[in-house]
mmCIF file as gemmi writes it, N, C-alpha and C atoms, coordinates in Angstrom:
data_model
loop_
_atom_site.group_PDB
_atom_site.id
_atom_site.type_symbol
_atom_site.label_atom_id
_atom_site.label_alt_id
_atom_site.label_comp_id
_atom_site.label_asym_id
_atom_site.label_entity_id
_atom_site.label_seq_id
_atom_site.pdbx_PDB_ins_code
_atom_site.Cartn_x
_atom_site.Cartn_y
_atom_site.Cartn_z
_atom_site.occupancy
_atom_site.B_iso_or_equiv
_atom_site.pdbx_formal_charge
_atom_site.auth_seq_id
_atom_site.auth_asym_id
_atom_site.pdbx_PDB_model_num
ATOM 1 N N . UNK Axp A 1 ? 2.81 -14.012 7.678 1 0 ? 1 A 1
ATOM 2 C CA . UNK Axp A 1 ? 2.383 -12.751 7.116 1 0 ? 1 A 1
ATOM 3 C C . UNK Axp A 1 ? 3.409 -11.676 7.451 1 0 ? 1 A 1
ATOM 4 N N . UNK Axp A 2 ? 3.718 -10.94 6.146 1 0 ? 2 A 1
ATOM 5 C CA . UNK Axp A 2 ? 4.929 -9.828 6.877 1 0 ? 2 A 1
ATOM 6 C C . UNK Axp A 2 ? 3.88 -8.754 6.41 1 0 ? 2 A 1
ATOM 7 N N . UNK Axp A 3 ? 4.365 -7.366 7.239 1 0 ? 3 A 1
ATOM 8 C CA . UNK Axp A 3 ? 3.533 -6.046 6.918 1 0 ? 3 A 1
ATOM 9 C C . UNK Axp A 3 ? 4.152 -5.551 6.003 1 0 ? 3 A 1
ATOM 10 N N . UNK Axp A 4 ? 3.425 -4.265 4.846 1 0 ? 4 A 1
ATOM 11 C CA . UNK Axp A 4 ? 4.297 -3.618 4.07 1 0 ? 4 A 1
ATOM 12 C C . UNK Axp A 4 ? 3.522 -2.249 4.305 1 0 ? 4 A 1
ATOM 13 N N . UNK Axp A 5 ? 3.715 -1.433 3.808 1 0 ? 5 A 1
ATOM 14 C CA . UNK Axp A 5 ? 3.664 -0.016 3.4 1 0 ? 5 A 1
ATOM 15 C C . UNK Axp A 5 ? 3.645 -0.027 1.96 1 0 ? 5 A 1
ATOM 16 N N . UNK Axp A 6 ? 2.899 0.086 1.133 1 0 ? 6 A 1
ATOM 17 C CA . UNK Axp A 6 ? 2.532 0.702 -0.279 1 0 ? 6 A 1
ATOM 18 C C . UNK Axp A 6 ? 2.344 1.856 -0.628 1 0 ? 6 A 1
ATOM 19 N N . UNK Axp A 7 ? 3.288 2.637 -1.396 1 0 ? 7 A 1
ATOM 20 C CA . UNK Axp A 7 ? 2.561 3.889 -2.044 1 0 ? 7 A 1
ATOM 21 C C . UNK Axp A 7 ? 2.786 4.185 -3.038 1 0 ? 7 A 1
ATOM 22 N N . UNK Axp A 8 ? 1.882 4.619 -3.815 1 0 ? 8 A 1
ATOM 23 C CA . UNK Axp A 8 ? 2.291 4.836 -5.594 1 0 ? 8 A 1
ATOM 24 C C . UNK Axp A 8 ? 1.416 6.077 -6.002 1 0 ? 8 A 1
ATOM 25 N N . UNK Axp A 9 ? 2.71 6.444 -7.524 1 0 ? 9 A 1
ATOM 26 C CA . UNK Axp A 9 ? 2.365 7.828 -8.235 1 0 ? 9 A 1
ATOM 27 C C . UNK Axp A 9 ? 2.521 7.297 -9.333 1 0 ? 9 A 1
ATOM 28 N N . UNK Axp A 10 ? 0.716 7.508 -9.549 1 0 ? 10 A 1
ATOM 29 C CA . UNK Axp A 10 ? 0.396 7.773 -11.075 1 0 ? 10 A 1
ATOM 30 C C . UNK Axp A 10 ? -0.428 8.35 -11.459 1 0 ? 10 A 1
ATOM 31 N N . UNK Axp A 11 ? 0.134 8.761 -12.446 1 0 ? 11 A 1
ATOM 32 C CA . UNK Axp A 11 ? -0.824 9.957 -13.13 1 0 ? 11 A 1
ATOM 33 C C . UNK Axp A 11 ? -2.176 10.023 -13.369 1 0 ? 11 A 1
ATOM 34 N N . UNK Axp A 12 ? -2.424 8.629 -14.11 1 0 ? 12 A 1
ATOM 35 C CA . UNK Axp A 12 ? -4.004 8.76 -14.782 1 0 ? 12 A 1
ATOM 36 C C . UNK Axp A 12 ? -4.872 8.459 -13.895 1 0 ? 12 A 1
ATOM 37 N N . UNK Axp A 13 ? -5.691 8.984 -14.016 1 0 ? 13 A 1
ATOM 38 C CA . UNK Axp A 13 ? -7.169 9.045 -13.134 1 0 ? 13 A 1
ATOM 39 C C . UNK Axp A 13 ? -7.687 7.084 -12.803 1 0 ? 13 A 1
ATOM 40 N N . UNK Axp A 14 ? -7.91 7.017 -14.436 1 0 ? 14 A 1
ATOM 41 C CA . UNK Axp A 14 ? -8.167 5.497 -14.591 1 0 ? 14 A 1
ATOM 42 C C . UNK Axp A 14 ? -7.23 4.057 -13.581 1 0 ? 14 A 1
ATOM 43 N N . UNK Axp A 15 ? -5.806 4.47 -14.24 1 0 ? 15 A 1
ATOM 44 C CA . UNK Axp A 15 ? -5.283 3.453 -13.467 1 0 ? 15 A 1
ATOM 45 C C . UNK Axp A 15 ? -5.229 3.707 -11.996 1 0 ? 15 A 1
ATOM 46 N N . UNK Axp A 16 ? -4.961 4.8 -11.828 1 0 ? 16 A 1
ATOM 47 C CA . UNK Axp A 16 ? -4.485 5.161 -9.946 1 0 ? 16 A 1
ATOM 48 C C . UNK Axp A 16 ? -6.052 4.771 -9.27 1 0 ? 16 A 1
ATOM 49 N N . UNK Axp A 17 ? -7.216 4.429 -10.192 1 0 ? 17 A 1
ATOM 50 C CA . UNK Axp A 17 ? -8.437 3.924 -9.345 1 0 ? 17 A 1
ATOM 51 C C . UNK Axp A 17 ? -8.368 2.59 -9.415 1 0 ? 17 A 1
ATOM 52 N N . UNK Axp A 18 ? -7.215 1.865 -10.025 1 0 ? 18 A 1
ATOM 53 C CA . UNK Axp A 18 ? -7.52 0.534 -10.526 1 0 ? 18 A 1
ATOM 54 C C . UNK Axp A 18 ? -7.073 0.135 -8.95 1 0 ? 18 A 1
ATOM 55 N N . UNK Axp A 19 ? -5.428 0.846 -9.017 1 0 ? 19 A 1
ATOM 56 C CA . UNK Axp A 19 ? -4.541 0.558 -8.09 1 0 ? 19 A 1
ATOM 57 C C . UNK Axp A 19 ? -4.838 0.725 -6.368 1 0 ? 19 A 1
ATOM 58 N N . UNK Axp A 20 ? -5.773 1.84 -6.584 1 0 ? 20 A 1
ATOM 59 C CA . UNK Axp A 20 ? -6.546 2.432 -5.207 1 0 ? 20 A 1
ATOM 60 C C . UNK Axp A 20 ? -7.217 0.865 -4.517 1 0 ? 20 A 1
ATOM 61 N N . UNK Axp A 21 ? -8.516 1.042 -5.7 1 0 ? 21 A 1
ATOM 62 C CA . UNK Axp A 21 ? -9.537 -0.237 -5.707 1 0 ? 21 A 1
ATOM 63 C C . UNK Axp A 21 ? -8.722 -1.908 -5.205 1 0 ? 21 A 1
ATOM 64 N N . UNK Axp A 22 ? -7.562 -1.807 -5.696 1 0 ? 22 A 1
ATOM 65 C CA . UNK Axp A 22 ? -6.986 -2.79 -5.737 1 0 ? 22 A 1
ATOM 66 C C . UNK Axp A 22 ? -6.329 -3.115 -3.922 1 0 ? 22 A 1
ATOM 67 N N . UNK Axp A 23 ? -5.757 -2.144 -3.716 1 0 ? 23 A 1
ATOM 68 C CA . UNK Axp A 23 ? -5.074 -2.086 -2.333 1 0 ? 23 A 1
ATOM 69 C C . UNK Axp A 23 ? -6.175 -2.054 -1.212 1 0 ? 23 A 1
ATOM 70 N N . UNK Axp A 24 ? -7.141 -1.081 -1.548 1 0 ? 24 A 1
ATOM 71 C CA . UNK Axp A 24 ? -8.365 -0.937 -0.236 1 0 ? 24 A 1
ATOM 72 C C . UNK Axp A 24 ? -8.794 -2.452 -0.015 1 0 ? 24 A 1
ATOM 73 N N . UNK Axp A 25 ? -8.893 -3.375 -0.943 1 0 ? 25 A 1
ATOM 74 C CA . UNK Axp A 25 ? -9.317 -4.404 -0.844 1 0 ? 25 A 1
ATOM 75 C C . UNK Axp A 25 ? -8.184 -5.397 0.106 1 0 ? 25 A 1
ATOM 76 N N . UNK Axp A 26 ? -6.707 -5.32 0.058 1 0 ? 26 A 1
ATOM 77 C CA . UNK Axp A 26 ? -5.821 -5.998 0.586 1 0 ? 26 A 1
ATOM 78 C C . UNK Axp A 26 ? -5.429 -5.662 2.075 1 0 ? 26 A 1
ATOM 79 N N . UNK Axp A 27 ? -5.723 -3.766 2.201 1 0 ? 27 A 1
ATOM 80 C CA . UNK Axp A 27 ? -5.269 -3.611 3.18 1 0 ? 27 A 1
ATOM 81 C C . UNK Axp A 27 ? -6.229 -2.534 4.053 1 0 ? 27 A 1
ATOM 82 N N . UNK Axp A 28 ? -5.496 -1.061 4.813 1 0 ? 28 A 1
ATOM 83 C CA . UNK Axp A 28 ? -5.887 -0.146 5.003 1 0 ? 28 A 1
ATOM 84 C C . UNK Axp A 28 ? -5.054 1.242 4.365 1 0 ? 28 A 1
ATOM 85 N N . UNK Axp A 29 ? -6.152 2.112 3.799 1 0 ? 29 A 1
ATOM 86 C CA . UNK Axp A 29 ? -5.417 3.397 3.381 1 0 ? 29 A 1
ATOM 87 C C . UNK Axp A 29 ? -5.089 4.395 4.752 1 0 ? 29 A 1
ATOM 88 N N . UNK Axp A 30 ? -3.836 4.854 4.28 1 0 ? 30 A 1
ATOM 89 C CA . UNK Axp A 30 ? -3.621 5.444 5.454 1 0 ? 30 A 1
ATOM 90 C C . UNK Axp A 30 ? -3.436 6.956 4.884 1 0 ? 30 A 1
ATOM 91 N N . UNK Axp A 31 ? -3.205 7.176 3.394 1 0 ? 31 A 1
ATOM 92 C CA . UNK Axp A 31 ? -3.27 8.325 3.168 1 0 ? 31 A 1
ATOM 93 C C . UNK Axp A 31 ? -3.815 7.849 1.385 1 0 ? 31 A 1
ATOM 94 N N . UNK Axp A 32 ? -3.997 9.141 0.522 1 0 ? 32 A 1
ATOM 95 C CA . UNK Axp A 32 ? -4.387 8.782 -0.822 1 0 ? 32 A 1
ATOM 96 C C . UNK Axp A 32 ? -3.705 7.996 -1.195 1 0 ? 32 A 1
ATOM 97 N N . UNK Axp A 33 ? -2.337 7.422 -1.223 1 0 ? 33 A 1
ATOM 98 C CA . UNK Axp A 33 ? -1.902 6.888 -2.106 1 0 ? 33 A 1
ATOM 99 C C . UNK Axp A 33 ? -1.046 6.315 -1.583 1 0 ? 33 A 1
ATOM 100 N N . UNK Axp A 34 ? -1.032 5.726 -0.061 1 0 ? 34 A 1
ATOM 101 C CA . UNK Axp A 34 ? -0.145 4.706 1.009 1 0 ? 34 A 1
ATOM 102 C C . UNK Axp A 34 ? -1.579 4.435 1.669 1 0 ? 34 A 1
ATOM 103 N N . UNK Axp A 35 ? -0.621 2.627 1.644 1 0 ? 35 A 1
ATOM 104 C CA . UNK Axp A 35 ? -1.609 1.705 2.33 1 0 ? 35 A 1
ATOM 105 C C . UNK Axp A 35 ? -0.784 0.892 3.219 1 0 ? 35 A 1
ATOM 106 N N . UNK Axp A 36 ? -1.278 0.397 4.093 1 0 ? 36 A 1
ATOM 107 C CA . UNK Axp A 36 ? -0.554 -0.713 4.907 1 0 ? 36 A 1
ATOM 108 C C . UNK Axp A 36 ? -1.583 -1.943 4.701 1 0 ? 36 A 1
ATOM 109 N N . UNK Axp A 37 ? -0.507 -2.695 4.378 1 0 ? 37 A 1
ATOM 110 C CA . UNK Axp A 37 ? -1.202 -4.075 4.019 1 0 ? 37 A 1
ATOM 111 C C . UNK Axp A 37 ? -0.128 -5.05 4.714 1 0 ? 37 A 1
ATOM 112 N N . UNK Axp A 38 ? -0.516 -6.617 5.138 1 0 ? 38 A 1
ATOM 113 C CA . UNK Axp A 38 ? 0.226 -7.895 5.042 1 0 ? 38 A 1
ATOM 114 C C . UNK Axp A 38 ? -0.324 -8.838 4.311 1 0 ? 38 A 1
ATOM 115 N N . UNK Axp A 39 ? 1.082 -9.231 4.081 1 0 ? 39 A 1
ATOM 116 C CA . UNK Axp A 39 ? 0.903 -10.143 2.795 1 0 ? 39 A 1
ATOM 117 C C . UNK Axp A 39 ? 1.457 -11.725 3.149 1 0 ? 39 A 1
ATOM 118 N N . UNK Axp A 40 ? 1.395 -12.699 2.84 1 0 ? 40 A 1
ATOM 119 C CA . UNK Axp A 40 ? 2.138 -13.851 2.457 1 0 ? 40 A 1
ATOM 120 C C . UNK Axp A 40 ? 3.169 -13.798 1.467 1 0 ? 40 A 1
ATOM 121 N N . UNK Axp A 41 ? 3.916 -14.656 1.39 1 0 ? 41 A 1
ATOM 122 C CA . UNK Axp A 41 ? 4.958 -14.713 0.011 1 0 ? 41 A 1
ATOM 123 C C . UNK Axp A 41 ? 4.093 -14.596 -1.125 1 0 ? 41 A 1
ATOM 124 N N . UNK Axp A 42 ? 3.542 -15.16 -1.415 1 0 ? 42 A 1
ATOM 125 C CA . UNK Axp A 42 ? 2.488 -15.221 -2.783 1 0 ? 42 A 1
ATOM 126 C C . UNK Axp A 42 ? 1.734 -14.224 -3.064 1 0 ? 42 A 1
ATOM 127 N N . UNK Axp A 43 ? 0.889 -13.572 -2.181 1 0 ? 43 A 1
ATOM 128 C CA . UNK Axp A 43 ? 0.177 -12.468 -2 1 0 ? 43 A 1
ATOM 129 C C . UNK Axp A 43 ? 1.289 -11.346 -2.648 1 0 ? 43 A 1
ATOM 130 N N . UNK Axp A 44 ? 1.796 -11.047 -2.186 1 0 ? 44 A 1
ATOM 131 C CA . UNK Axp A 44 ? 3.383 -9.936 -2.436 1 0 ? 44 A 1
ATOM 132 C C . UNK Axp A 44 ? 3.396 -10.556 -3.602 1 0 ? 44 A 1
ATOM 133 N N . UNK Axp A 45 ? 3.843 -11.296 -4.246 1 0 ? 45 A 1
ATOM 134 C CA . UNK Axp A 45 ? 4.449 -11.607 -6.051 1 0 ? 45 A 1
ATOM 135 C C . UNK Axp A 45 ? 3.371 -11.06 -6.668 1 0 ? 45 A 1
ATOM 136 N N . UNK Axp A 46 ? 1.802 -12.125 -6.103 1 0 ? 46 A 1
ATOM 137 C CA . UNK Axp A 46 ? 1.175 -10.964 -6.778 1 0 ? 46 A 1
ATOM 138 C C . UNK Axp A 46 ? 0.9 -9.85 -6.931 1 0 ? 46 A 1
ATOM 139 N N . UNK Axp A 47 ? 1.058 -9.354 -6.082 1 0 ? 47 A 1
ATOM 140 C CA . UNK Axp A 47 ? 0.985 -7.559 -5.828 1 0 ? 47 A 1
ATOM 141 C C . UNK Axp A 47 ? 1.849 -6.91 -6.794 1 0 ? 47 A 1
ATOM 142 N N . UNK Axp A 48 ? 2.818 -7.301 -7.036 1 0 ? 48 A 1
ATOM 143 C CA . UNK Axp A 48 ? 4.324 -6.958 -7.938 1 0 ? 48 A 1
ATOM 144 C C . UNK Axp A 48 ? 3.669 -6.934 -9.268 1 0 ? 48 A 1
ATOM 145 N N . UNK Axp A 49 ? 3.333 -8.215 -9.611 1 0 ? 49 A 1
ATOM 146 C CA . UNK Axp A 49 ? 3.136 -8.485 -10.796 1 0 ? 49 A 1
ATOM 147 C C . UNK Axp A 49 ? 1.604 -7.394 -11.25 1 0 ? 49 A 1
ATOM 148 N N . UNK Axp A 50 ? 0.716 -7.75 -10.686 1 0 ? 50 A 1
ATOM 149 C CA . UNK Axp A 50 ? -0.279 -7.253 -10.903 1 0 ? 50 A 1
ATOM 150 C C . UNK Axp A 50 ? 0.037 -5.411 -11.041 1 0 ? 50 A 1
ATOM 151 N N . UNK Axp A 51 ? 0.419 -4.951 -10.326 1 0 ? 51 A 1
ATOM 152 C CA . UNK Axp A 51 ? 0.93 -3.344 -10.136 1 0 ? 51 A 1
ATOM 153 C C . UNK Axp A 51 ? 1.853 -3.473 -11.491 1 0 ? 51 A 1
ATOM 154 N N . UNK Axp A 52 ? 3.011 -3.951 -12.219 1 0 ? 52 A 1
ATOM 155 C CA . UNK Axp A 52 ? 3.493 -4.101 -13.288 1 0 ? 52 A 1
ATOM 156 C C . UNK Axp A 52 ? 3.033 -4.329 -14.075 1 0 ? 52 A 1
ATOM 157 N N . UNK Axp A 53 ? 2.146 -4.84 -14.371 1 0 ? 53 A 1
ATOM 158 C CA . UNK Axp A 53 ? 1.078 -4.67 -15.526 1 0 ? 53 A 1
ATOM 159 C C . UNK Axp A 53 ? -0.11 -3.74 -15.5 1 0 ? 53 A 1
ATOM 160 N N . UNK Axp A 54 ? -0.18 -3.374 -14.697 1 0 ? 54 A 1
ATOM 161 C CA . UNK Axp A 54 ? -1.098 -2.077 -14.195 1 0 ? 54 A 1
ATOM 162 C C . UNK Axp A 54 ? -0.746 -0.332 -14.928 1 0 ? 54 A 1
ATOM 163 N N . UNK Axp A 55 ? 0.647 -0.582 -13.755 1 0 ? 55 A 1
ATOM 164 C CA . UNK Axp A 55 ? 1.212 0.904 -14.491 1 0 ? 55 A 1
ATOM 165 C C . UNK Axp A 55 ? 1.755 1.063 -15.952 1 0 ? 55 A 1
ATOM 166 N N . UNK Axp A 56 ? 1.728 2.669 -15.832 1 0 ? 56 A 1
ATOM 167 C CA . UNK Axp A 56 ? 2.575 3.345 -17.348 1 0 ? 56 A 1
ATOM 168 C C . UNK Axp A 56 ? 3.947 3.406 -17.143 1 0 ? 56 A 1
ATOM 169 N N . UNK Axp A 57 ? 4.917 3.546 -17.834 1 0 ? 57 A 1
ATOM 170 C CA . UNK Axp A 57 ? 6.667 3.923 -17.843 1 0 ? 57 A 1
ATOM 171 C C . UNK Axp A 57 ? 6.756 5.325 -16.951 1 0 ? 57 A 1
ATOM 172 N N . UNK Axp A 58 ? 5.692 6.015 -16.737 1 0 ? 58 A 1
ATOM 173 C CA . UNK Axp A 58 ? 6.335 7.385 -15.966 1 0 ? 58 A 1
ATOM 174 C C . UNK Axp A 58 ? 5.588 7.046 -14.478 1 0 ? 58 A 1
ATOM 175 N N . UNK Axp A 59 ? 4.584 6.104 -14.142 1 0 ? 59 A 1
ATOM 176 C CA . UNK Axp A 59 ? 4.096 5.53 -12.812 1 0 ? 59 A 1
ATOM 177 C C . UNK Axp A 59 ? 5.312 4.812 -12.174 1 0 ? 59 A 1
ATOM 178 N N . UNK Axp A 60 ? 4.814 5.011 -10.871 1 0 ? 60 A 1
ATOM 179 C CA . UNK Axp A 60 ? 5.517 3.837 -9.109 1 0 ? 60 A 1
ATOM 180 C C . UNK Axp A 60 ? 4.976 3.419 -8.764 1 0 ? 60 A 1
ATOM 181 N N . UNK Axp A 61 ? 5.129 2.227 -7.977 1 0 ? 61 A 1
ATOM 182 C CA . UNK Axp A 61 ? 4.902 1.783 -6.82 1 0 ? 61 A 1
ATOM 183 C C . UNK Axp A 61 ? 5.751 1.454 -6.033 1 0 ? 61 A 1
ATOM 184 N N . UNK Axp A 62 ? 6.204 1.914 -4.763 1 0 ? 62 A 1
ATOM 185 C CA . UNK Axp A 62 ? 7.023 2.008 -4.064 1 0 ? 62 A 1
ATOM 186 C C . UNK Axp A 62 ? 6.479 0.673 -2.715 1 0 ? 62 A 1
ATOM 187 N N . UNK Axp A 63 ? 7.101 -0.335 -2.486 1 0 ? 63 A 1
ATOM 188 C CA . UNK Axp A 63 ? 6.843 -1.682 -1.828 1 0 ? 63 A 1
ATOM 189 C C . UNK Axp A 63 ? 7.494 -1.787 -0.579 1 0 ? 63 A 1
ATOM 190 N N . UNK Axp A 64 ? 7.365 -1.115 1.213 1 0 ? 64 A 1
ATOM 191 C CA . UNK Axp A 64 ? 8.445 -1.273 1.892 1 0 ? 64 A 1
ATOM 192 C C . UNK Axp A 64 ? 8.113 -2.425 2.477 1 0 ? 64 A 1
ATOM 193 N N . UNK Axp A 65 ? 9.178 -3.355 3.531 1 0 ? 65 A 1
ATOM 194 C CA . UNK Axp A 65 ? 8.743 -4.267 4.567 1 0 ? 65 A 1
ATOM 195 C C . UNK Axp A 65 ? 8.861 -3.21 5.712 1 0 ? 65 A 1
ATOM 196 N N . UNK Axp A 66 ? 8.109 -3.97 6.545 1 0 ? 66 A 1
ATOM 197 C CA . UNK Axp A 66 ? 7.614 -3.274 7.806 1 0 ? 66 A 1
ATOM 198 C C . UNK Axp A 66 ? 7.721 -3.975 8.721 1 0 ? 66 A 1
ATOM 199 N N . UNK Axp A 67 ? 9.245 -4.038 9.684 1 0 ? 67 A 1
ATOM 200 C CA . UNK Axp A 67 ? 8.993 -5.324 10.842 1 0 ? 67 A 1
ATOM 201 C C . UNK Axp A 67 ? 8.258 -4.934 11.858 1 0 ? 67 A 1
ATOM 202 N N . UNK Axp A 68 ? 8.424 -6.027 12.838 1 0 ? 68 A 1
ATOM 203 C CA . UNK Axp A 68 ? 7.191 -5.625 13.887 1 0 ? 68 A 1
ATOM 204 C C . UNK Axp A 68 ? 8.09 -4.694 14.594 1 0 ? 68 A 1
ATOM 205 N N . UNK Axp A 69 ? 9.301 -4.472 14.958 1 0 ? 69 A 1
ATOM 206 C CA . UNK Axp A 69 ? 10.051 -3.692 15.855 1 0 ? 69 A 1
ATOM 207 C C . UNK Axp A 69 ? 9.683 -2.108 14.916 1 0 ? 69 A 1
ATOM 208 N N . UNK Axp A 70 ? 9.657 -1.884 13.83 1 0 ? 70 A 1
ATOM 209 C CA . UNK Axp A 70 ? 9.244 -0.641 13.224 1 0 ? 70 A 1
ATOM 210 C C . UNK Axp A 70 ? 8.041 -0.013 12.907 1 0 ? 70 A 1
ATOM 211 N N . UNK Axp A 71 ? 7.422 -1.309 13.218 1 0 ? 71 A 1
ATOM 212 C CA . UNK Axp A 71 ? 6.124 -0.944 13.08 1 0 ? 71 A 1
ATOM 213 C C . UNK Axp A 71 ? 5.223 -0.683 14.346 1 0 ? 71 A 1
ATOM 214 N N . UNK Axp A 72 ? 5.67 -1.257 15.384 1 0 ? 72 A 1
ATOM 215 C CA . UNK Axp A 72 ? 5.311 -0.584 17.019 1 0 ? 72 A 1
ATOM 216 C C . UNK Axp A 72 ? 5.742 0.767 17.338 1 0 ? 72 A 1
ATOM 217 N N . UNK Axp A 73 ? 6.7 1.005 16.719 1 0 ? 73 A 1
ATOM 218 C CA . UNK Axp A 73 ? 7.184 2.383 16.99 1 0 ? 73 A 1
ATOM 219 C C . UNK Axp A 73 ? 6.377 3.743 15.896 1 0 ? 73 A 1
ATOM 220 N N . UNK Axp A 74 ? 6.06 2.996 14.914 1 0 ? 74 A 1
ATOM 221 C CA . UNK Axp A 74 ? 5.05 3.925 14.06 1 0 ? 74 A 1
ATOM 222 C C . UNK Axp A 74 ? 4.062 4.855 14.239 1 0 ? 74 A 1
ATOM 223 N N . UNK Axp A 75 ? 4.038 6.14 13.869 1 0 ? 75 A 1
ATOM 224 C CA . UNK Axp A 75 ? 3.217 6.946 14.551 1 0 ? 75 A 1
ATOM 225 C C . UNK Axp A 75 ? 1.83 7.668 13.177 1 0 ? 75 A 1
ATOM 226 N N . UNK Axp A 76 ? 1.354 8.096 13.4 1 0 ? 76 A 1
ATOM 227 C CA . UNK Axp A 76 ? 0.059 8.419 12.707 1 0 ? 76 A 1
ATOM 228 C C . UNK Axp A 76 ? -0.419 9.612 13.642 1 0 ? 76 A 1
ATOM 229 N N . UNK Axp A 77 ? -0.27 10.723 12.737 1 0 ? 77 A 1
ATOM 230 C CA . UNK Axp A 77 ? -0.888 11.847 13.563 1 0 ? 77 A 1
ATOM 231 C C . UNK Axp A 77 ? -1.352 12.414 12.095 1 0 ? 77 A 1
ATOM 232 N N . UNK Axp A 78 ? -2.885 12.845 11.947 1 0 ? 78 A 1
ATOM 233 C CA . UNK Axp A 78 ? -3.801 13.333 11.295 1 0 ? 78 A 1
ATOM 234 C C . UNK Axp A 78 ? -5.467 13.414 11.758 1 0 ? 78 A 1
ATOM 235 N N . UNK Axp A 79 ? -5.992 14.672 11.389 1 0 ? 79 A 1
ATOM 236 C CA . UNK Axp A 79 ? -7.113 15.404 12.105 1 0 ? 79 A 1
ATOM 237 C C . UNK Axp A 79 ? -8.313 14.478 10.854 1 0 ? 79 A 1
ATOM 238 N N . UNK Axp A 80 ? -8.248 14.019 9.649 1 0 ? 80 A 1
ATOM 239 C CA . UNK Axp A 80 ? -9.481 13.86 8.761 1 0 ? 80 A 1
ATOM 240 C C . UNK Axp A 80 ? -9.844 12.487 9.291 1 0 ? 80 A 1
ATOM 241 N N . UNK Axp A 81 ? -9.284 11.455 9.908 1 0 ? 81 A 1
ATOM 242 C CA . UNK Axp A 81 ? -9.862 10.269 9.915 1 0 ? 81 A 1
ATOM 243 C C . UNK Axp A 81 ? -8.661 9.936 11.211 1 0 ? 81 A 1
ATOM 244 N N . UNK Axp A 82 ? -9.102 8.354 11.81 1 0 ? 82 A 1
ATOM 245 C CA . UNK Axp A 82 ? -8.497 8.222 12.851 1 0 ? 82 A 1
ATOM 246 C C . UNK Axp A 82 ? -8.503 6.176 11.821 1 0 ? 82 A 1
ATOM 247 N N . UNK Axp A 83 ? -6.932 5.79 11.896 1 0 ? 83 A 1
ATOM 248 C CA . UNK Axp A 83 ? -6.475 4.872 11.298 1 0 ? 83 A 1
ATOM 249 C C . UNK Axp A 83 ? -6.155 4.17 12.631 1 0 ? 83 A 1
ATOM 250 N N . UNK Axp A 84 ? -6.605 3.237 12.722 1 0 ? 84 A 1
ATOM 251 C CA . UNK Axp A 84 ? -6.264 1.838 13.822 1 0 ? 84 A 1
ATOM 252 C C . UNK Axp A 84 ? -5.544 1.248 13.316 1 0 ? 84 A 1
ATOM 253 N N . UNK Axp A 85 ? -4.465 0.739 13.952 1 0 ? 85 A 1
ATOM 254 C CA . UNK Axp A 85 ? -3.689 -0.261 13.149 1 0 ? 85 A 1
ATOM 255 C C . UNK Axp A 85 ? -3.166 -1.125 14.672 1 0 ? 85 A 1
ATOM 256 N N . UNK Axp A 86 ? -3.189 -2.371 14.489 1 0 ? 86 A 1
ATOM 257 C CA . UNK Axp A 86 ? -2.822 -3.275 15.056 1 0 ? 86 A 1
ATOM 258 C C . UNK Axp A 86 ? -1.153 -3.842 15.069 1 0 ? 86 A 1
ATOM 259 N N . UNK Axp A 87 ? -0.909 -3.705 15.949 1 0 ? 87 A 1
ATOM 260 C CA . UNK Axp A 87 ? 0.418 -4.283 16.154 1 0 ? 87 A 1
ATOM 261 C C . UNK Axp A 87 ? 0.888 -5.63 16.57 1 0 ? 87 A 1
């Protein structure tokens, strides 16, 4: 399993709930529109694919890897919710 960071901009109401709906289920939101998720190889293609047929020509999704050396060092400072994340 490798970690990623997800975040995407899109416009329409409709799809950005598809995409929301879609990620809460894989991972954790850490803000509206970034999630941290891990994936398998397969898991990830689908993610690609599925988000590419999802969005419009003026939508993103932006896909980072997240090693464990960058991801221990990761920080989270916000007052609305308190995000656990496991290292």
């Amino acid at each position: 399993m490798q970690r990623y960071i997800v975040s995407y901009d899109i416009s329409k109401d409709k799809i950005r709930g598809r995409a929301y709906r879609k990620l809460k289920k894989m991972g954790i939101s850490i803000q509206k529109s970034v999630f941290y998720v891990e994936l398998n190889y397969s898991e990830l293609v689908r993610l690609q694919k599925d988000m590419m047929d999802l969005i419009e020509v003026t939508d993103s999704v932006f896909i980072v890897p997240c090693c464990d050396r960058c991801f221990a060092q990761a920080t989270y400072i916000g007052k609305q919710k308190e995000v656990v994340m496991v290292a």
